[in-house]
LUMTIPA-574795 format. One record per atom (N, C-alpha, C): z, y, x; residue in one letter. Coordinates in steps of 0.1 Angstrom, whole numbers, plus 5000, padded with zeros to 4 digits. Atoms other than C-alpha are relative to their C-alpha. Example, Ala and Ser with C-alpha at 12.3 -4.5 7.8 and 13.67 -1.06 7.14 Angstrom:
REM LUMTIPA-574795
500049885009a/507849555123a/500050125009a/500049894991s/507149895137s/500850114992s/
END
This chain:
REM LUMTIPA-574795
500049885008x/500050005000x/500050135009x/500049854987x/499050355016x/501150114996x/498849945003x/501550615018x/499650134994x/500049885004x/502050925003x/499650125004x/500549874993x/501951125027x/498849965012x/500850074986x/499150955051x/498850135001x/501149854999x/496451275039x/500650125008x/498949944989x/499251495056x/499849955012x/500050054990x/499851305085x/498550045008x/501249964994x/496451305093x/499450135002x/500649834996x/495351705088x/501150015011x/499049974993x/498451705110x/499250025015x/499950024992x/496551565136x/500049895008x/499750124997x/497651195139x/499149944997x/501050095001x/495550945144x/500249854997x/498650105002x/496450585131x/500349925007x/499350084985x/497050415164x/501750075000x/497949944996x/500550655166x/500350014990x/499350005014x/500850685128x/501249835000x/499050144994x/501950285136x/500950015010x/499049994990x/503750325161x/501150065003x/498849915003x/506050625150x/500349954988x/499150065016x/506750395117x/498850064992x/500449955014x/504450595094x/499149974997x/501150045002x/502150395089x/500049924983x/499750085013x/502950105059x/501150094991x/499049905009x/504950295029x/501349894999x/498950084995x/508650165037x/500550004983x/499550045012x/510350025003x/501249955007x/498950024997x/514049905002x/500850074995x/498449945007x/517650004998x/499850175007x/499949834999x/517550414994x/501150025011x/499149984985x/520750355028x/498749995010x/500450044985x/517950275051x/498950064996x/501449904997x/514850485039x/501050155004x/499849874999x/514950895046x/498750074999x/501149885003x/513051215039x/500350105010x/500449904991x/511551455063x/499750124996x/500449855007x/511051825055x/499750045015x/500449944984x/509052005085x/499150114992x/500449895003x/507952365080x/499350075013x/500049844995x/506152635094x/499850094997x/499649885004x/505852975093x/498350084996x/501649955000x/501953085099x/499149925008x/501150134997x/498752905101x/499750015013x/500150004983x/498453025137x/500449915008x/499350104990x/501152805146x/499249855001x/500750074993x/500152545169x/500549854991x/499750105010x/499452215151x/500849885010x/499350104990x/500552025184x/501750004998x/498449995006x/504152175176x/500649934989x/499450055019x/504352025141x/499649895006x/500550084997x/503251745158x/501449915008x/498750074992x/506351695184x/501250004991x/498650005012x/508751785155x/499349884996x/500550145004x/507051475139x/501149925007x/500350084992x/507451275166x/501950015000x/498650004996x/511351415172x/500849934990x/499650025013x/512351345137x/499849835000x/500450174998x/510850955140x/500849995009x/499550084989x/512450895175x/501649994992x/498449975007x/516251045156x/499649894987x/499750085012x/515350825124x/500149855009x/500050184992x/514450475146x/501050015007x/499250004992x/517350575165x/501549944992x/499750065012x/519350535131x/499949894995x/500450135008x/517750265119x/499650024988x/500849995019x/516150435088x/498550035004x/501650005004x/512750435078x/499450164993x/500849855003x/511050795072x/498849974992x/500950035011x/509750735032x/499050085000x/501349944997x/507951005039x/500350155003x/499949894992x/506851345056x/499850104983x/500449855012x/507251675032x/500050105011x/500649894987x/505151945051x/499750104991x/500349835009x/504652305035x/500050125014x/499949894996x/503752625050x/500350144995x/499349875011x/506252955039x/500550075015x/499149954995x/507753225056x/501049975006x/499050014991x/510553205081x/500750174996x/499049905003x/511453565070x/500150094988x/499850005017x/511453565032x/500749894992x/498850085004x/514653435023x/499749964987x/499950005016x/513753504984x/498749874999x/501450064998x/510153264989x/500449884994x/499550135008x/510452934965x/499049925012x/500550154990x/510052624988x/499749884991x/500050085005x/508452384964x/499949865008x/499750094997x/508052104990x/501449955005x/498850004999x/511452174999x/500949894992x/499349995009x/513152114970x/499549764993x/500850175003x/510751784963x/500849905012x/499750084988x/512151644994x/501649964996x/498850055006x/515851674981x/500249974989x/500350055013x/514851624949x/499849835002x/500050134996x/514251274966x/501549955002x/499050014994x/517451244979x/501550014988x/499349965010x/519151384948x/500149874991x/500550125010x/517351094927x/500649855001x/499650144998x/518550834946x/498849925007x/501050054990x/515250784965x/500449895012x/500150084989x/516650754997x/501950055005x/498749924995x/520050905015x/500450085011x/500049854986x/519151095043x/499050104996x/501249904994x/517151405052x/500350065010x/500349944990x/515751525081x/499550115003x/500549895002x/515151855091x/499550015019x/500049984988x/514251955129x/500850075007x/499649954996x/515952225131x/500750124986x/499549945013x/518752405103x/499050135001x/500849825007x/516352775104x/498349964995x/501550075005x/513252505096x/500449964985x/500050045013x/515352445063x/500150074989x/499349895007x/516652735047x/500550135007x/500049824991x/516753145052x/501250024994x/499249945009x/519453155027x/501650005002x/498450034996x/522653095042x/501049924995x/499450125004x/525352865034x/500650004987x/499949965013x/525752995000x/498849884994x/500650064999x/522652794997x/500649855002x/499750144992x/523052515022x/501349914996x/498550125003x/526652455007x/499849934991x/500050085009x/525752334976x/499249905001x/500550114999x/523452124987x/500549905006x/499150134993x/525551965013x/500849964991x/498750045015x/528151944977x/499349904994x/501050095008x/525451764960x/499849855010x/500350094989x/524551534992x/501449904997x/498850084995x/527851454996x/500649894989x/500150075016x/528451344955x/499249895002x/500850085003x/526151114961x/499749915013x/500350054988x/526850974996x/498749995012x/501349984990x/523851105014x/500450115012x/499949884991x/523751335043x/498950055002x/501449924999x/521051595060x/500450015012x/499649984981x/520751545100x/498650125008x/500849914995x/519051825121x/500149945014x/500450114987x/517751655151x/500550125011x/499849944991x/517551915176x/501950035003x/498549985000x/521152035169x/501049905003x/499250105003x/522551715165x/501349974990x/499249985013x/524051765133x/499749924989x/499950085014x/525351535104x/500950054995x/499149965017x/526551665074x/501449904997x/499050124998x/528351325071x/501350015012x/499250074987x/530251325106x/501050154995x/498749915000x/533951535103x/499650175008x/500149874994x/533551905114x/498750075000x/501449934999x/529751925112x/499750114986x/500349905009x/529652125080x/500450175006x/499549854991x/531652455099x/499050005009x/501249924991x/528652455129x/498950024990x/500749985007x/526152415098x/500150144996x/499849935003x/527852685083x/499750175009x/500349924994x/527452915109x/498850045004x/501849984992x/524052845122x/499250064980x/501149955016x/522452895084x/500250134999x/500049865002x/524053245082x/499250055013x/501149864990x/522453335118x/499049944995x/501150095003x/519353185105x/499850124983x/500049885015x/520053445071x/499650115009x/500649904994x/520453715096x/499050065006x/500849924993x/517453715115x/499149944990x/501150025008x/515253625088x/500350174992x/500349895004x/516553965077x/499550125009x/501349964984x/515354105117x/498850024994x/501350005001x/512554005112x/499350034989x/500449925015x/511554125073x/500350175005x/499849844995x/513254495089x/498550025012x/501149954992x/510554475121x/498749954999x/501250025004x/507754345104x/499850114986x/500349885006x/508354645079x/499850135004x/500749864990x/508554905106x/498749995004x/501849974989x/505054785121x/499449994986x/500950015010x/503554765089x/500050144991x/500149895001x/504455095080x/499450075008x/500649924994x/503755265110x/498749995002x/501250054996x/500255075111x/499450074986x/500649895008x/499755295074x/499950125002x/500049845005x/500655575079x/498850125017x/501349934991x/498155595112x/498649934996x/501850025008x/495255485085x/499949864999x/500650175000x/495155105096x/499949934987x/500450095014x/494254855065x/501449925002x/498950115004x/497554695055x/499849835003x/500450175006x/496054355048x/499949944985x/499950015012x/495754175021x/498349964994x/500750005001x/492654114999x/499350135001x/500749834998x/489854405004x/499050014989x/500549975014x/488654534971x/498349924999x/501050054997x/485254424962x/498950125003x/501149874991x/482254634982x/500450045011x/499549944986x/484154665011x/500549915010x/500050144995x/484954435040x/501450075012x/499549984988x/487454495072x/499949895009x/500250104990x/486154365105x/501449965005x/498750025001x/488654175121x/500150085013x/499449944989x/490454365147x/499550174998x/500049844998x/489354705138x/501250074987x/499049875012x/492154835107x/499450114993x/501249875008x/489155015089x/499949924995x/501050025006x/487454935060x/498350094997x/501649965000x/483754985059x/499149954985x/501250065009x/480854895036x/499649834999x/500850175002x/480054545027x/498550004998x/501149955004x/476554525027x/499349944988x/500150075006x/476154255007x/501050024986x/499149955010x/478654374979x/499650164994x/500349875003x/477954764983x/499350084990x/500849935008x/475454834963x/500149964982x/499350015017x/476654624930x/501450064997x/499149924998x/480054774938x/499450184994x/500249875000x/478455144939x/499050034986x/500449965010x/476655084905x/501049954991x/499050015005x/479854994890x/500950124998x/500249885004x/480855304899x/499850134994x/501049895004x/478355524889x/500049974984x/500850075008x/478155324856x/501550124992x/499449905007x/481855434851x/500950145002x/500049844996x/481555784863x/499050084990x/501349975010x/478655804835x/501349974987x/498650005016x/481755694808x/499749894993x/499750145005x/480355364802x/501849924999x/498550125002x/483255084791x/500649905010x/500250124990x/484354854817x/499649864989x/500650155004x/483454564789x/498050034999x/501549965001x/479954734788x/499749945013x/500850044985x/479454694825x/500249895002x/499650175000x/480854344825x/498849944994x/501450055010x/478354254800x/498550025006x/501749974991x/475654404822x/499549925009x/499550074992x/476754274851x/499549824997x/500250145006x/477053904832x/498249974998x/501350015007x/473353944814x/499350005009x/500749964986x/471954004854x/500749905005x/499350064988x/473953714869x/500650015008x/499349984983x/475353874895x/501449944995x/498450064993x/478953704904x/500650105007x/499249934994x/481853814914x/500249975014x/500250084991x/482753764950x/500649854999x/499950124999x/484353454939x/499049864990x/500950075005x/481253354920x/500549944988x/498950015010x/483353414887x/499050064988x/500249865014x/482053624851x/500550145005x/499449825007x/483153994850x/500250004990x/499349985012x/485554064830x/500050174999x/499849885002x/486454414817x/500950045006x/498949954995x/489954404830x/500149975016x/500250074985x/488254294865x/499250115006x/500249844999x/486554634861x/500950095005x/499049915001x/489354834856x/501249995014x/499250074982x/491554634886x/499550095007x/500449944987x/488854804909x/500150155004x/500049845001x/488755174898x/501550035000x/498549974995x/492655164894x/500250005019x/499550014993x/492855054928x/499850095016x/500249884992x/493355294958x/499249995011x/500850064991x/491755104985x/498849984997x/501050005000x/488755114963x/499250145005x/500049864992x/488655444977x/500050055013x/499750064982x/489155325014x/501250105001x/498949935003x/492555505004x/501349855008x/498950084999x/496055325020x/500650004984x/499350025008x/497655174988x/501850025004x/498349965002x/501755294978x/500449894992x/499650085009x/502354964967x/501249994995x/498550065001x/505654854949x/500549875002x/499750155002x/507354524957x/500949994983x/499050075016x/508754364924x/500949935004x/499050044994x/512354294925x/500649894986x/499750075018x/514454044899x/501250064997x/499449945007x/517254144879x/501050065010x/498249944989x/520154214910x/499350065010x/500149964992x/517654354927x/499649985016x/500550044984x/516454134955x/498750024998x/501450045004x/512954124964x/499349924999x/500550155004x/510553894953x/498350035008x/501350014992x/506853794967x/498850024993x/501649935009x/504653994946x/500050185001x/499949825003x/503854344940x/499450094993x/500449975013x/502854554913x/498450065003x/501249924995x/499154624912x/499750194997x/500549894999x/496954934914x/501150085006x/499049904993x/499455244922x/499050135006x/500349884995x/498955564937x/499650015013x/500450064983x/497355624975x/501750075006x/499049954995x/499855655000x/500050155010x/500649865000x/500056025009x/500950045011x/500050004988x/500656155044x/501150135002x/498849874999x/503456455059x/499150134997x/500849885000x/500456705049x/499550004988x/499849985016x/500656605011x/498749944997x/500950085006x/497056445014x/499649875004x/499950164994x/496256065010x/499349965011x/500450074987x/495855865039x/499049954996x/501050095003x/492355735045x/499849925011x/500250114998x/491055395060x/499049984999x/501650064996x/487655415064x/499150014987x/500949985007x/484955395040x/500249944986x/499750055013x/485655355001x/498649984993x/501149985008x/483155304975x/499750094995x/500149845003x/484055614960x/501050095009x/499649904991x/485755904973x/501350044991x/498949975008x/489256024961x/499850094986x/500649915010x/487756304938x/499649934990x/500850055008x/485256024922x/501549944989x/498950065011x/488855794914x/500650084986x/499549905016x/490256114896x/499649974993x/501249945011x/487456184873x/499849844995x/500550135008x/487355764866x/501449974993x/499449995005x/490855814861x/500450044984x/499849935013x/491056064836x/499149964988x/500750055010x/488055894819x/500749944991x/499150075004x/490455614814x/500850054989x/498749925012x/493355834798x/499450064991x/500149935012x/491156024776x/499849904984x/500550125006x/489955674762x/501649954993x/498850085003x/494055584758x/500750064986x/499449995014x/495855564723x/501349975005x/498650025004x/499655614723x/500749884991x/499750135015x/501055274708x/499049894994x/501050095003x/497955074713x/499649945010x/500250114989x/496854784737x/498850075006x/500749964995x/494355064744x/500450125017x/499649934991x/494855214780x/501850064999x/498449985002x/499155294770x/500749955010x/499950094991x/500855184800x/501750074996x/498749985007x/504155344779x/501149964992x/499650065014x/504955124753x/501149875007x/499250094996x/506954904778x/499049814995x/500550195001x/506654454773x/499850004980x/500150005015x/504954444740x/500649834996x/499550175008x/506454104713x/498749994998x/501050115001x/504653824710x/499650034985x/500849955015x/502253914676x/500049824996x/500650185004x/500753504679x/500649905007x/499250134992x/502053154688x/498949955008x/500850024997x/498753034699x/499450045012x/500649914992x/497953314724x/500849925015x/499450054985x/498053114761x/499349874998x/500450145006x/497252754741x/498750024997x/500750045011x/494652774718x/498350025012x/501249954992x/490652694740x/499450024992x/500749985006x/487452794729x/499249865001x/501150115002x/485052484721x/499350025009x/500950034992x/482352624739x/499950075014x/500049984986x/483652774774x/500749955001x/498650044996x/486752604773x/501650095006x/498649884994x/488652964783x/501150024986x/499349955003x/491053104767x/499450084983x/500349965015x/491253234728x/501250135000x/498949915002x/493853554720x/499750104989x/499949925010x/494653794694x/499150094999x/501049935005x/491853974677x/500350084985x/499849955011x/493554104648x/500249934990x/499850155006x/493553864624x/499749865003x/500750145001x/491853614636x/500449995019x/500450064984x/491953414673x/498850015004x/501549954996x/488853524690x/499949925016x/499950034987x/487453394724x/499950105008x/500249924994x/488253584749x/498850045012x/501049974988x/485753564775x/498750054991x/501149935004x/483453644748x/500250194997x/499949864995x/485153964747x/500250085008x/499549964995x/485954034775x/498650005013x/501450024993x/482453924793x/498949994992x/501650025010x/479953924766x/499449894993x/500450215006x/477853684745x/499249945013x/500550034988x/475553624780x/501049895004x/498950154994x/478953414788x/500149914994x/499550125019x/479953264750x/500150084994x/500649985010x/478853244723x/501150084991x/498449955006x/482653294712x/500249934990x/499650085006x/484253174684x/501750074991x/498849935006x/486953324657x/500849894989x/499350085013x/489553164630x/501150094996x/499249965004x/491953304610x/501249975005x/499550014986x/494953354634x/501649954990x/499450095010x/497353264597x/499849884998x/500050135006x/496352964588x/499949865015x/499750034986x/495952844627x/501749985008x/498850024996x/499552924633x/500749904990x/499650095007x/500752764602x/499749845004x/500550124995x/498852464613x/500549915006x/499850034989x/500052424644x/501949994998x/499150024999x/503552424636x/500049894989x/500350125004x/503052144611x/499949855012x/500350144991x/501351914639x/501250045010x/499250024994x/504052044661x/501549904995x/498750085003x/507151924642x/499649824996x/500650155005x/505351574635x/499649945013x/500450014983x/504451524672x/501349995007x/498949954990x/507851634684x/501049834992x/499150145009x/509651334653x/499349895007x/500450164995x/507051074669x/500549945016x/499750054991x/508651114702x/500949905007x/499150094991x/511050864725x/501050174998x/498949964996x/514751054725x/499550025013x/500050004983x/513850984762x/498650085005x/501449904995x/510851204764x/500450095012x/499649904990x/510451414791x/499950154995x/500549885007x/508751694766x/501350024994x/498949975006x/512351674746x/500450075008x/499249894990x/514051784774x/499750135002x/500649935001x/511651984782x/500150114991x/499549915013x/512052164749x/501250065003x/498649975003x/515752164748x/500450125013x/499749944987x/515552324787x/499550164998x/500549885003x/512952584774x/500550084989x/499549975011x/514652654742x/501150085002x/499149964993x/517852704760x/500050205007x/500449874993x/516253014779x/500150114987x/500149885014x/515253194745x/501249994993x/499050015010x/518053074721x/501350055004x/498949964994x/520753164744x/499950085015x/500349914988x/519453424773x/501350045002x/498449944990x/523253524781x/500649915009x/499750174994x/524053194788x/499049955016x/501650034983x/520653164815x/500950145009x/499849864992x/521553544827x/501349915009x/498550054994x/525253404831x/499749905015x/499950124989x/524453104851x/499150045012x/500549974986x/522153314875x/501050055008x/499149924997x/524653544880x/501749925006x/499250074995x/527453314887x/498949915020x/500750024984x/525053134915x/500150115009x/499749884991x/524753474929x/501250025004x/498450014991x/528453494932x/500549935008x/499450094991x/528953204945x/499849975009x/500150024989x/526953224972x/500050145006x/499249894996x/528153554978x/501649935004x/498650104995x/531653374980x/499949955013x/500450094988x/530253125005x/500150065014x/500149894988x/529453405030x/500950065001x/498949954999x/532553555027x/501049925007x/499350114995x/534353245033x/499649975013x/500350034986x/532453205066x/500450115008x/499549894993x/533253565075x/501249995005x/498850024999x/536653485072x/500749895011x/500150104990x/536453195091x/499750045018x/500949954992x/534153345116x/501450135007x/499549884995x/536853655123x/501349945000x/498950024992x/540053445123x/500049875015x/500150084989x/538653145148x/499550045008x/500649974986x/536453345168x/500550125003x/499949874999x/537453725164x/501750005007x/498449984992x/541153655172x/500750094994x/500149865005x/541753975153x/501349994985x/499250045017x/544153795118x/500849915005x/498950124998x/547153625116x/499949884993x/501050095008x/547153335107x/500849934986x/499649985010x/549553375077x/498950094990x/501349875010x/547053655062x/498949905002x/501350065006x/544053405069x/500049944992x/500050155014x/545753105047x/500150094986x/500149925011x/546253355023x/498950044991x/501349975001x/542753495021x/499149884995x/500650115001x/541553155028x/500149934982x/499450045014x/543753014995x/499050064984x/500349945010x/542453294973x/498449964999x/501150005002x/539053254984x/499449884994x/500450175000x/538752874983x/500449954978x/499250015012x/540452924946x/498550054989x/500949975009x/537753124936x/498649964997x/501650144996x/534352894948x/500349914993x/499650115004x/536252674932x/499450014984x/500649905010x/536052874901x/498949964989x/501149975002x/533052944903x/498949874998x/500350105001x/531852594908x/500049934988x/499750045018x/533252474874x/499350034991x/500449925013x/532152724853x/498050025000x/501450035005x/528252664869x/499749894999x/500350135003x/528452294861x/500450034981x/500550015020x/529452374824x/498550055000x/501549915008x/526652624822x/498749925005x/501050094996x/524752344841x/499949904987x/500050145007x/525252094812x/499050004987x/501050035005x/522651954793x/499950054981x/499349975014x/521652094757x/499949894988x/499750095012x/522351944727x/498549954992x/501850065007x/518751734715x/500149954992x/500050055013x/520151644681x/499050074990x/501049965011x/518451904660x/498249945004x/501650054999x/514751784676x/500149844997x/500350145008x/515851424658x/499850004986x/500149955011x/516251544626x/498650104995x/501049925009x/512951634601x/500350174995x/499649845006x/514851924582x/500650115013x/499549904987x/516852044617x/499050085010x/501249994991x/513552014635x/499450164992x/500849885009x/511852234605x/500750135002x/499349854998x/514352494605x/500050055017x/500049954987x/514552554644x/498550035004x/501249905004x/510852624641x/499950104994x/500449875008x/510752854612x/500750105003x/499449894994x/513753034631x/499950035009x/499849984984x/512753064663x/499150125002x/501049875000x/510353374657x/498749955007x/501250054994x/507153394676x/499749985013x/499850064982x/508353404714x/500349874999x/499550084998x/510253154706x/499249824995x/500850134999x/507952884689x/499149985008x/501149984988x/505152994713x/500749965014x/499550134994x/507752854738x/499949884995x/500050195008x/508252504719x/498949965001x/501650075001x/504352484714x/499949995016x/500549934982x/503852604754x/500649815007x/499750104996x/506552324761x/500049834997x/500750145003x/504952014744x/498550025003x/502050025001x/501252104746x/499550075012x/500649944987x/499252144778x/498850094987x/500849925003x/496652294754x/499149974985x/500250075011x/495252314718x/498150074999x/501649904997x/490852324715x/500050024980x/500349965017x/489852494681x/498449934996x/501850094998x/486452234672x/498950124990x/500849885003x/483952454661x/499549944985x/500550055014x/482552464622x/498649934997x/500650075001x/480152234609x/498750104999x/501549885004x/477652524597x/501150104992x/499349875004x/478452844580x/501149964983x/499350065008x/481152814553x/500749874998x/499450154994x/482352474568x/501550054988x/499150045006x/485452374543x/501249915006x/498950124990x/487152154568x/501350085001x/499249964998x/490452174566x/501050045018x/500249974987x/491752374596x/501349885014x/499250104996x/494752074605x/498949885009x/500750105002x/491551864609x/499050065015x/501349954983x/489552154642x/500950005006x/498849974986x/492952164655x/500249865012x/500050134991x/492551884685x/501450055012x/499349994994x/496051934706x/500249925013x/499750094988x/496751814742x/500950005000x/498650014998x/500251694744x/500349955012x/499650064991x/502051664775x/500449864998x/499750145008x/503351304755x/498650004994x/500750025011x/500751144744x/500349824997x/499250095007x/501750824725x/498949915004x/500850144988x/499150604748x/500549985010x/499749964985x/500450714776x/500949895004x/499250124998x/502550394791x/501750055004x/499149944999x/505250614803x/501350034990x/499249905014x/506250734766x/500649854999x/500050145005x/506150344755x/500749945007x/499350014989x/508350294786x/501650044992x/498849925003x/510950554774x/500349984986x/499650105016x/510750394734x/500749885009x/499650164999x/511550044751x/501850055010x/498349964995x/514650234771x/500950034988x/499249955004x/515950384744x/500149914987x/499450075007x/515750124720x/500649875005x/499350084991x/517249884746x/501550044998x/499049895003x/519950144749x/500849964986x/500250015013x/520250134711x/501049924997x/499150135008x/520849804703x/501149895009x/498850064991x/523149724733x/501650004998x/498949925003x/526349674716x/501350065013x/499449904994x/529049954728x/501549885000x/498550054992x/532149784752x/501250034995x/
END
């Protein structure tokens, strides 16, 4: 049987003469004490693949040294100094480990596993440890398991916090100072415009420029961006990703400042406490220099003057209180349940609110040249659809994974104080965590506290992790999935859940619902009958039929 990771291994590098030879060759099976999971990161594609190559290699010699079996390699490429960055192979790796997969993991090196400091790393070593596993770092020589190694853990993860925040401070100074003397930030470069490498200008694309520069002109004349889309479409030309034009793929380019060979004033987007996150808000203002005018970068499509005047076209076009150009009205509510689900028959994109009815969007938004399009009454569609949902949701296994699913997403909307709560306690607690190392850190090494006032400190603090621990395992506990057994409980937590909230429930059972198109004009078909739904369950699926045979096993096993 081939392994999981053998497509890995190999872009790695490895060839399968040493793949055998370092173990990773046959996929190891057995008792979850004698396999283990590998987590190996790096930072940027630059890095050298030979390096990820001896970490391999170090990670194998430390497991055969063991006597465990390395089930398999989890490799991802993230930041080293974006603490906030979700690690999804990460998380898959302990998520192995969590499951009962295996009982180790290997890291190479604790600042290869986590930026986040022992706020972080503690509860994982709490979880590890619940479950008799540990996490060994080769180079360091560190087991979670062995007496004392959690305190050097402890330490190394916070410097490992610190200079992940170094390095986020001096990769913000050079990336500033590299604006504000004109250079091109990075990043993608609008369309019509190219930056060679090594020069920090943008120039003319030549190949782009001139559909770019009648894009422009089109709406500097006061055309629509769904007009030029449509033009655009009806002439073939592609986007540069050899895409449709859209209208709002228009509007993207004239908003943006760089389409102006202008430095962009971007914002990063932060989440609720304020940390930052790895996005950032598009378009924005140019970034404007100690002499009040914006910094330029080389050759735009248009010129700052032109953006004004495409600006103001914009605003004159915008309605106060309407999905028309308003960028005032704040996060508008959900109007339709459907809107995200519902495809069109004949592109397969996307359908969304038209007023009454569900409309295709690409036919509005790119013209009929794309599709043909496709409308229905956006009443009798929703009605529909929560019919087939509560009848779909009664045919499932208790043991569904979509139940849960439900009950997890349901949870978010029906009780958001409860979610807020439980972020907000994490955050303290790994705020705690760091504190507690401080404390640690300034009476063992600083010398500086008696050591009456540490146990004291220590006492209080250890009281309050403690706390805090408790109170996010309640808010950790699973919700109640009785009303999704019940017909009438089912019906009613539909018809109350409004329209964010059933447009969750549909979102979290159905990858996607197609609308089948009418037989000829005045088609009578009832609309229960064009509704064809993809359910994440589907009651072929061997999996589901799996999770019936658990739970009526379960069932009828009489109770000890």
């Amino acid at each position: 049987m081939e392994r999981d990771d053998l497509t890995t291994l190999r872009a790695l590098g490895f060839d399968d003469d040493e793949l055998r030879a370092l173990g990773l060759w046959d996929a190891p099976t057995g008792d979850p004490a004698d396999l283990a999971e590998a987590y190996i990161r790096r930072s940027k594609k630059r890095d050298d693949l030979a390096t990820l190559r001896a970490h391999v290699r170090d990670v194998c010699r430390a497991a055969k040294a063991d006597g465990v079996s390395i089930r398999r390699i989890w490799f991802e490429q993230r930041s080293a100094s974006k603490a906030h960055v979700r690690r999804e192979e990460f998380e898959k790796a302990t998520a192995a480990v969590l499951e009962g997969r295996s009982k180790t993991l290997y890291v190479w090196k604790l600042d290869r596993l986590s930026r986040r400091g022992m706020g972080a790393v503690g509860l994982l070593l709490d979880e590890f440890e619940k479950r008799s596993a540990r996490m060994l770092s080769v180079t360091e020589g560190l087991d979670s398991s062995q007496r004392g190694a959690r305190m050097v853990i402890a330490f190394l993860s916070e410097r490992a916090r610190e200079e992940a925040a170094d390095i986020a401070m001096r990769t913000k100074a050079g990336g500033d100072a590299h604006k504000a003397e004109g250079r091109w930030p990075g990043g993608v470069v609008p369309y019509g415009l190219r930056c060679p490498r090594g020069s920090g200008k943008l120039e003319h694309d030549p190949a782009e420029y001139p559909t770019a520069r009648r894009i422009a002109e089109a709406l500097l004349n006061g055309d629509t961006p769904a007009a030029i889309a449509e033009k655009l479409n009806s002439e073939r030309i592609k986007t540069r990703k050899g895409k449709q034009w859209r209208a709002q793929t228009v509007i993207h380019l004239a908003q943006s400042a760089s389409w102006a060979g202008l430095i962009p004033n971007r914002e990063r987007t932060k989440d609720e406490f304020g940390n930052p996150l790895d996005s950032w808000r598009r378009g924005g203002d140019p970034l404007m220099g100690p002499d009040g005018h914006p910094i330029q970068c080389g050759q735009g499509v248009i010129t700052f003057a032109e953006r004004e005047a495409i600006l103001a076209k914009f605003a004159a076009r915008s309605r106060p209180g309407t999905t028309i150009g308003d960028r005032t009205r704040g996060k508008r509510k959900a109007a339709t349940i459907l809107t995200g689900t519902l495809r069109c028959p004949h592109c397969k994109g996307a359908m969304g609110n038209g007023g009454r009815n569900y409309r295709c969007l690409a036919r509005i938004n790119q013209g009929p040249s794309v599709c043909a399009g496709i409308a229905t009454l956006r009443e009798r569609a929703d009605e529909a659809i929560g019919v087939m949902w509560v009848n779909h949701i009664l045919s499932l296994s208790p043991e569904s994974p979509t139940i849960h699913a439900i009950a997890r997403r349901w949870l978010s909307y029906n009780d958001p104080a409860k979610e807020s709560r439980k972020r907000a306690v994490s955050a303290a607690l790994d705020n705690a965590a760091t504190r507690e190392l401080r404390l640690q850190k300034e009476f063992f090494i600083g010398g500086g506290m008696a050591e009456a006032q540490y146990e004291s400190l220590r006492a209080e603090l250890s009281a309050q992790i403690a706390g805090l621990k408790a109170e996010l395992a309640e808010l950790s506990q699973e919700a109640d999935l009785t009303p999704l057994m019940d017909p009438f409980a089912l019906a009613d937590l539909w018809h109350g859940a409004g329209i964010e909230g059933q447009r969750a429930l549909l979102q979290a059972a159905a990858k996607s619902v197609s609308l089948l198109p009418p037989k000829g004009v005045g088609d009578r078909t009832p609309i229960l009958d064009r509704l064809e739904p993809e359910w994440h369950d589907d009651s072929a699926n061997p999996a589901v039929e799996a999770a019936w045979d658990a739970w009526e096993a379960r069932r009828k096993t009489p109770a000890l």
